[in-house]
N, C-alpha and C positions, 0 to 999 in steps of 0.2 A: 504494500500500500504506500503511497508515495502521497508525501504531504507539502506546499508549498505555501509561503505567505509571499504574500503582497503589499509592497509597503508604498500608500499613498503619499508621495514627495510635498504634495503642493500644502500636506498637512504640518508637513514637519518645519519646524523656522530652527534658526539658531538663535534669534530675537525672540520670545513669546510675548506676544502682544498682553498688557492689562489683563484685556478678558480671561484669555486664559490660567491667567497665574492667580488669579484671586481666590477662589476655592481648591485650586491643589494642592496637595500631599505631594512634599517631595525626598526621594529615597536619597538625591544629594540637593543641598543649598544651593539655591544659585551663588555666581561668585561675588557677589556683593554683600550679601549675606553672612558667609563664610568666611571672608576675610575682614580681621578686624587690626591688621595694620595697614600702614602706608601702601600705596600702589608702588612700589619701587621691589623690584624683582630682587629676591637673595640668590646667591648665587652659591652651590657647595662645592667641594673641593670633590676628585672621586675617591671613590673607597677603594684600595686595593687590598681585595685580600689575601690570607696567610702568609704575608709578607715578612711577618714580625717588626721589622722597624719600616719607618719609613722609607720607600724609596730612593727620598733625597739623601736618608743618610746610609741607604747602602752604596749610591753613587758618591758621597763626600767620602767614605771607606776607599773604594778605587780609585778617588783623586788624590787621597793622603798616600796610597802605595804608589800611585805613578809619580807625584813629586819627590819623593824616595828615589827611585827611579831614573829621575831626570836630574837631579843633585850628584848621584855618583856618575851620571855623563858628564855634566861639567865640571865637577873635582878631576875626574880622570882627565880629562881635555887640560886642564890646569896643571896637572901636575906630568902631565906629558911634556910638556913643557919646559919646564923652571926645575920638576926634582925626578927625573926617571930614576931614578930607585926605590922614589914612595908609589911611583906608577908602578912600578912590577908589584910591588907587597901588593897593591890593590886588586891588581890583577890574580895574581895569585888568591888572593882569600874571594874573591868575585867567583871565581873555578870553582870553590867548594862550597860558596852558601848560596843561598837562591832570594833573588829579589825581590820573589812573591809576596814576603811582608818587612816592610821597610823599617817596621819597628825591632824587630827580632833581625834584622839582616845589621842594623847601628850597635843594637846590643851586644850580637858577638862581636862585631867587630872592633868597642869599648876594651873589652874582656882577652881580647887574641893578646896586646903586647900595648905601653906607652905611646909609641908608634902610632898603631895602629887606633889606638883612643883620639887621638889628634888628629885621624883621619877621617872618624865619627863624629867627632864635634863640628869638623869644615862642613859634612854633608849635611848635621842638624840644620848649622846655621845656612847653608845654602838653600836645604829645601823651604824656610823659615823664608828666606827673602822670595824666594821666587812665586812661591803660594799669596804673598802679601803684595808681590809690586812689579815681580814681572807679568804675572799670568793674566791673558787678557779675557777674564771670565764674559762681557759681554760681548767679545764673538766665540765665546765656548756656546752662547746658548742659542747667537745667530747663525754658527753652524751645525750643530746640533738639529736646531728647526727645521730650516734646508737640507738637511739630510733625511729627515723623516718626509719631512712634503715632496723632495725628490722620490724618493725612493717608491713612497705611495702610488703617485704617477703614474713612476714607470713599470709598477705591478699589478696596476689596474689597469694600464694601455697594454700588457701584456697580454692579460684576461681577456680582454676585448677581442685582439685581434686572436687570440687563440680560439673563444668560441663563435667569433663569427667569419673567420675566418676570409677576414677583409683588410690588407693590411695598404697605406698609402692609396685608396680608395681603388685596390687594383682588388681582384678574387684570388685567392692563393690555395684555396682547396678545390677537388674535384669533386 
């Protein structure tokens, strides 16, 4: 048995006139009704979840190991320079620790030899300046952007010409 409705349009408004709004029951308020702050839109932030921290500060996490990171290039670059002898020790203990945490890669490096503590202190304070005044955070966020909105694009001009299989208005499938 097959059942259909019919829905008369010219019944339906998005306006309801006076007439009709004065003796109905409504299952929602209308919006004037309902709202009893200011007309001005809030805006919320989104929820990401099982995230455990925020986002921002798992990316501020990857920006403290990459200025790590980018401290032992330019000490190395430095001391390639002016003391090749403290280039090789650096070199050497770079061979054996791993740079994946910048705090733990300074610590031993503190710990290895007096030496080598003087060569953790340069990179403290180098990664210290560089996070503060060289790093040019407002185009980290205008490339960043453009990276996402490129990318978008050209994966959804992908898609396109993939399932319609029309590419440069020419037919490319049979």
């Amino acid at each position: 048995m097959e059942y259909s409705t019919a829905i008369v349009f010219s019944q339906l408004s998005l306006f309801p006139s006076t007439l009709q709004t004065e003796n109905r029951t409504y299952l929602f308020k209308p919006w004037k009704q309902r709202t009893s702050q200011s007309s001005r839109f809030q805006c919320h932030k989104m929820y990401v979840p099982g995230f455990g921290t925020s986002p921002e500060s798992t990316a501020a996490q990857h920006l403290h190991h990459f200025f790590n990171f980018i401290a032992v290039k330019i000490v190395a670059a430095q001391l390639q320079s002016y003391n090749p002898e403290a280039y090789e020790e650096l070199r050497e203990f770079l061979d054996k620790h791993s740079l994946s945490d910048g705090d733990k890669f300074c610590a031993d490096l503190m710990r290895e030899s007096p030496r080598h503590k003087d060569l953790a202190m340069r990179i403290l304070e180098v990664r210290s300046a560089y996070c503060k005044d060289d790093f040019e955070w407002d185009n980290l966020k205008r490339l960043a952007s453009k990276m996402v909105d490129d990318s978008n694009k050209k994966l959804m001009t992908d898609y396109i010409v993939h399932t319609s299989c029309i590419a440069d208005g020419k037919q490319i499938c049979n």
